[in-house]
N, C-alpha and C positions, 0 to 999 in steps of 0.2 A: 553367034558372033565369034569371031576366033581377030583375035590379035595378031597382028603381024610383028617383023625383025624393027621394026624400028618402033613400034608400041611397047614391045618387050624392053627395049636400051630407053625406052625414055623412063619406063616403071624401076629397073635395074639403076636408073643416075639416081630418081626421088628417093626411093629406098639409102642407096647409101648416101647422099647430104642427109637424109632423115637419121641413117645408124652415127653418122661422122658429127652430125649436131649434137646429139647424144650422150655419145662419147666425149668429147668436149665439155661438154658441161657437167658428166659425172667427173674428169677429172681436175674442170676448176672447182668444183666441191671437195674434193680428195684433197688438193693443193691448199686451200684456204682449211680443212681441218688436221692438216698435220703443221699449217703455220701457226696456227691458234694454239696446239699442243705445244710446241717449238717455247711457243711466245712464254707461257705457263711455266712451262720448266726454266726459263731461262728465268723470268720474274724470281723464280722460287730459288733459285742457285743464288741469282742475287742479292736475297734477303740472309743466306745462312751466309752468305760470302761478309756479309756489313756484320752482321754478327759474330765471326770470328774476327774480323776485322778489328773491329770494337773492344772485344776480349782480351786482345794482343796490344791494342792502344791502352785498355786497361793496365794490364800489367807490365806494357814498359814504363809506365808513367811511375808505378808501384817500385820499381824497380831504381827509376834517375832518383826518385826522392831519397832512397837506401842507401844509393852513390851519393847523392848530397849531403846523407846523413855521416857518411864514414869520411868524406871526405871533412866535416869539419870537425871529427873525432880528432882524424889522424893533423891537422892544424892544429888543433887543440896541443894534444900530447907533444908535436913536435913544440910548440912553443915554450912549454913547459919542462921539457927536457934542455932547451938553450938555455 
């Protein structure tokens, strides 16, 4: 049995939709595991981010009470010097 030119081109098309399906579908694989990675890191950025975040709220807060504290020093003293 020998194959002819157009048994050959129809084996040659199945072949590549078969390597082009393939291919395709290793790289929605690849795409969905570097979004999933993507996704992880960004999660993880945004927990240390709420976390200094947080710290910085912390201590300006530390910081206005200091202000409110000197500010009613210096009312004090000024009232006290008139």
């Amino acid at each position: 049995m020998s194959l002819t030119q157009d048994d050959l081109a129809d084996i040659k098309q199945l072949m590549q939709a078969v390597m082009s399906q393939g291919l395709a579908e290793q790289k929605r694989e690849i795409v969905t595991e570097i979004r999933d990675e993507m996704n992880q890191r960004f999660a993880e950025q945004d927990e240390k981010l709420d976390e200094i975040l947080n710290a910085v709220g912390s201590d300006l807060a530390d910081k206005s009470d200091q202000l409110d504290n000197h500010e009613t020093r210096i009312t004090r003293l000024e009232k006290r010097a008139a």
